[in-house]
TINUBA-241919 format. One line per 10 residues: their letters; for each residue x, y negated, z negated of N, C-alpha, C, O, CB. Coordinates in steps of 0.1 Angstrom, whole numbers. Glycine has a CB too. Layout:
A = X Y Z X Y Z X Y Z X Y Z X Y Z | ...
This chain:
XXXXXXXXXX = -194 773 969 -201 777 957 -194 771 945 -201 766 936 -200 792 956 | -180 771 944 -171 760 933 -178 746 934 -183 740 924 -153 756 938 | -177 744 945 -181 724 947 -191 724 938 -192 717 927 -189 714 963 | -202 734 945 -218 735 936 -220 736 921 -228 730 913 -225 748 939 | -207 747 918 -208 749 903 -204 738 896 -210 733 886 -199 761 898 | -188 730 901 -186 719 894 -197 710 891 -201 705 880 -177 712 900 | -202 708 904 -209 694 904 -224 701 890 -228 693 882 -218 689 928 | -228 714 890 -236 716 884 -234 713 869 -240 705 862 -238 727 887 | -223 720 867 -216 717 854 -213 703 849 -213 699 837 -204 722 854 | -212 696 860 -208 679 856 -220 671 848 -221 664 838 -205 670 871
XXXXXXXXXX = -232 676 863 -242 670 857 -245 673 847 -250 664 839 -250 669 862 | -245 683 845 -252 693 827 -245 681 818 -251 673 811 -243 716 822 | -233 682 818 -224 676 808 -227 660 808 -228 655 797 -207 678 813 | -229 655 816 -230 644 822 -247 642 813 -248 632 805 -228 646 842 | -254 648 814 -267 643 808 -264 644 791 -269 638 782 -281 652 813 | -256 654 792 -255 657 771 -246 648 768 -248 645 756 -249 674 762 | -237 643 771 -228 636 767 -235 623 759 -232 621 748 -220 633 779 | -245 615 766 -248 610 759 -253 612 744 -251 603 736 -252 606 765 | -259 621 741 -264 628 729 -254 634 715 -255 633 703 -273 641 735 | -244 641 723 -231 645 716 -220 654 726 -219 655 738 -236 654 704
XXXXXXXXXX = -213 657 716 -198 654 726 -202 672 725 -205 678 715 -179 645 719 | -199 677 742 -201 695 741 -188 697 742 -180 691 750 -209 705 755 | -183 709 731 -168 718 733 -172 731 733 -180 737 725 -156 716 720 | -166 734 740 -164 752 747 -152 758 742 -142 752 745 -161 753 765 | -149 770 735 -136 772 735 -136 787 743 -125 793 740 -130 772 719 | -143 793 752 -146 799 753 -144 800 771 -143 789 777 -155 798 744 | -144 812 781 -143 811 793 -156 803 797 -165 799 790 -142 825 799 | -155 800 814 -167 792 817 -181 801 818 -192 798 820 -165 785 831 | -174 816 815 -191 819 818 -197 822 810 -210 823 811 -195 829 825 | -186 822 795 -192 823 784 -202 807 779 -213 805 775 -179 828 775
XXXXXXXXXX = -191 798 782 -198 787 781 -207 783 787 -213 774 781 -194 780 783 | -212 786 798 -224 782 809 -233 796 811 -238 798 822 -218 777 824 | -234 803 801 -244 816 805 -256 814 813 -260 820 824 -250 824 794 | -263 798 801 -277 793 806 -276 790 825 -285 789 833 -282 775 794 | -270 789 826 -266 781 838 -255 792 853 -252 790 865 -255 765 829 | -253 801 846 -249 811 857 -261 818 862 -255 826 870 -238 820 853 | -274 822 863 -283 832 865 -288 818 876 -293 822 887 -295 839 850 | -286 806 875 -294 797 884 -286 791 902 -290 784 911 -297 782 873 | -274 798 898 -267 795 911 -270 812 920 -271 824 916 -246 790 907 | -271 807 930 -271 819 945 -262 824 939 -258 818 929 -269 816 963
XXXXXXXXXX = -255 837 945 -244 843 946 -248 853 954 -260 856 956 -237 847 935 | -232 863 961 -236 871 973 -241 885 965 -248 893 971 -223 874 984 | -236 886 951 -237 899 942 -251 897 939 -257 907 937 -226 901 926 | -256 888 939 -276 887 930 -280 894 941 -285 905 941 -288 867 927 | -278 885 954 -284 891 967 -283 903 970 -292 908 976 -280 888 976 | -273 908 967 -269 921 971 -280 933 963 -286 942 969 -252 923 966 | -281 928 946 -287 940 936 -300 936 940 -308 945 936 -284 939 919 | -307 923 948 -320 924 950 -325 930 962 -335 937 962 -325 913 949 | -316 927 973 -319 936 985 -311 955 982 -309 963 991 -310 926 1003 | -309 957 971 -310 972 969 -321 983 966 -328 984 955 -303 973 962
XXXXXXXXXX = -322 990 976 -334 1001 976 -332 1012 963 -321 1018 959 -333 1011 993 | -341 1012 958 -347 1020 942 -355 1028 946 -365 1023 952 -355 1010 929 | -354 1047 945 -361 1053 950 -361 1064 937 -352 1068 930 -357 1056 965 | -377 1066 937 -380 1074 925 -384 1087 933 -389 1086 943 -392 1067 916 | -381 1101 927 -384 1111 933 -399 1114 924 -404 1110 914 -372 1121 932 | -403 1122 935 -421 1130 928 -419 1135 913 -424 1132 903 -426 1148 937 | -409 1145 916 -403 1154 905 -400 1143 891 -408 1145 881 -386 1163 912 | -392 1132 890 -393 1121 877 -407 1116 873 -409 1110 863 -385 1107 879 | -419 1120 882 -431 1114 880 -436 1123 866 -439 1119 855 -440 1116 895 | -433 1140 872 -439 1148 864 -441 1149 851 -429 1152 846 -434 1156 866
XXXXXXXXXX = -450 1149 840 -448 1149 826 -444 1157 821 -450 1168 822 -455 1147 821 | -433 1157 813 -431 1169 806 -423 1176 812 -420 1187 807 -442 1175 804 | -417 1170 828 -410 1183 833 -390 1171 836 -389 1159 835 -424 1191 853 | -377 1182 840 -371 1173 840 -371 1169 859 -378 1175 867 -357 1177 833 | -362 1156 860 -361 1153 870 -354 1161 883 -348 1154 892 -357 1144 868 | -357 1174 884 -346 1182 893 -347 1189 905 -354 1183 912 -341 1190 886 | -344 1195 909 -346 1202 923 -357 1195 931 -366 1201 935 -350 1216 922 | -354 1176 933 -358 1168 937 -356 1169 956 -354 1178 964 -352 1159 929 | -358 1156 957 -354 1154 975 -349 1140 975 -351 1131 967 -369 1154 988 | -340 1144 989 -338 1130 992 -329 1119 977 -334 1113 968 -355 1125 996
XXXXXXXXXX = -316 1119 981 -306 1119 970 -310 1118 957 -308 1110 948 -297 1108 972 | -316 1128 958 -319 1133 937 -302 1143 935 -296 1151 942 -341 1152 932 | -300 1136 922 -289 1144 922 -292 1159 917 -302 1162 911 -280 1138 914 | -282 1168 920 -279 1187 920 -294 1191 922 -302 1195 913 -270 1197 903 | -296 1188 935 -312 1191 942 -305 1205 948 -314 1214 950 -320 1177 958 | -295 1208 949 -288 1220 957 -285 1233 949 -281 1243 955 -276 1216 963 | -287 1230 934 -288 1239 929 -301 1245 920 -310 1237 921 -279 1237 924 | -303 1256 914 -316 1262 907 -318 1254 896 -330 1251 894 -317 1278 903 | -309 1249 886 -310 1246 877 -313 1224 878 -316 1215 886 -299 1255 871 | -309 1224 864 -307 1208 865 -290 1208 861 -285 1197 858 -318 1197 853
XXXXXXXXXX = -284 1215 860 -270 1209 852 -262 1211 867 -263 1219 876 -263 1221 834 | -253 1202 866 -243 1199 879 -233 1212 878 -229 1220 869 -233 1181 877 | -231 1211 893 -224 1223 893 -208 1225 886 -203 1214 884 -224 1227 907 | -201 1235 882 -187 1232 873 -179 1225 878 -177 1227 890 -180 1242 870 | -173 1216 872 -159 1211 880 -148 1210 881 -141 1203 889 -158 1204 881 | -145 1221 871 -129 1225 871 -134 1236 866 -138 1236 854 -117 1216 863 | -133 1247 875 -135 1263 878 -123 1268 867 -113 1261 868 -133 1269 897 | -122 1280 858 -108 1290 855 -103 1291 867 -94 1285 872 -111 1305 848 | -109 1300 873 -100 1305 888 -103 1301 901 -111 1307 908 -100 1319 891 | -97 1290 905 -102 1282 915 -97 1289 931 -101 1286 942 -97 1265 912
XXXXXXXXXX = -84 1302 925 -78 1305 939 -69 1296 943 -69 1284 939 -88 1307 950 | -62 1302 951 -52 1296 955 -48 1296 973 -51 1306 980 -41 1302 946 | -46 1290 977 -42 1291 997 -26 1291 995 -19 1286 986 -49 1272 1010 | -22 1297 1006 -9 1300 1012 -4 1286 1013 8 1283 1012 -9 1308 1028 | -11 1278 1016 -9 1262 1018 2 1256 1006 13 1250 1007 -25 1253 1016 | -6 1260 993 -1 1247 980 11 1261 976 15 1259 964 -17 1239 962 | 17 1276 983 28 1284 979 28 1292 968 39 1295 963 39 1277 977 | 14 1297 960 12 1295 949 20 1310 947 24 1317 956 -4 1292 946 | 21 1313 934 28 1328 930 22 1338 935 29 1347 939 29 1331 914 | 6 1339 935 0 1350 932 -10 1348 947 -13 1336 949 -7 1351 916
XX = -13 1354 954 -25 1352 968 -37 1349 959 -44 1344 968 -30 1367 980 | -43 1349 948 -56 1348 944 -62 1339 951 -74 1336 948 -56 1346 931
């Protein structure tokens, strides 16, 4: 994929050169944006063979996306808001020695 990119890059350069002299001060990907979307890579492949699944429930107008199916997120609870995640009193086990049995 380097060999490819060089040789890509060369030629690019290689045809403008004649016209005027290109300077970059800039990383190569900043410098070659036009020209990075046109090489393969294993990451393109990857976001195009990824599955995009819309639930019924986001169809609905007017309504929110929630107590969905099939990895909708906090489908497990009544509401739409995720459940808490750092509880006041989370309790304590004999395990972590704590002061109090709570």
């Amino acid at each position: 994929m380097i060999v490819s990119y060089m040789h890509l890059s060369t030629a690019v350069f290689s045809q403008t050169n004649h016209a005027y002299t290109y300077t970059c001060n800039g990383s190569i990907a900043e410098c070659n944006q036009e020209y990075e979307m046109l090489m393969e890579s294993e990451i393109s492949r990857r976001f195009l063979e990824e599955k995009k699944y819309i639930s019924y429930g986001a169809l609905g107008r007017d309504k929110p996306a929630c107590n969905g199916e099939r990895g909708e997120a906090y489908s497990k609870n009544e509401g739409c808001l995720p459940p808490p995640s750092n509880p006041e009193n989370r309790g304590c086990s004999k395990y972590y020695r704590c002061r109090s049995d709570s």
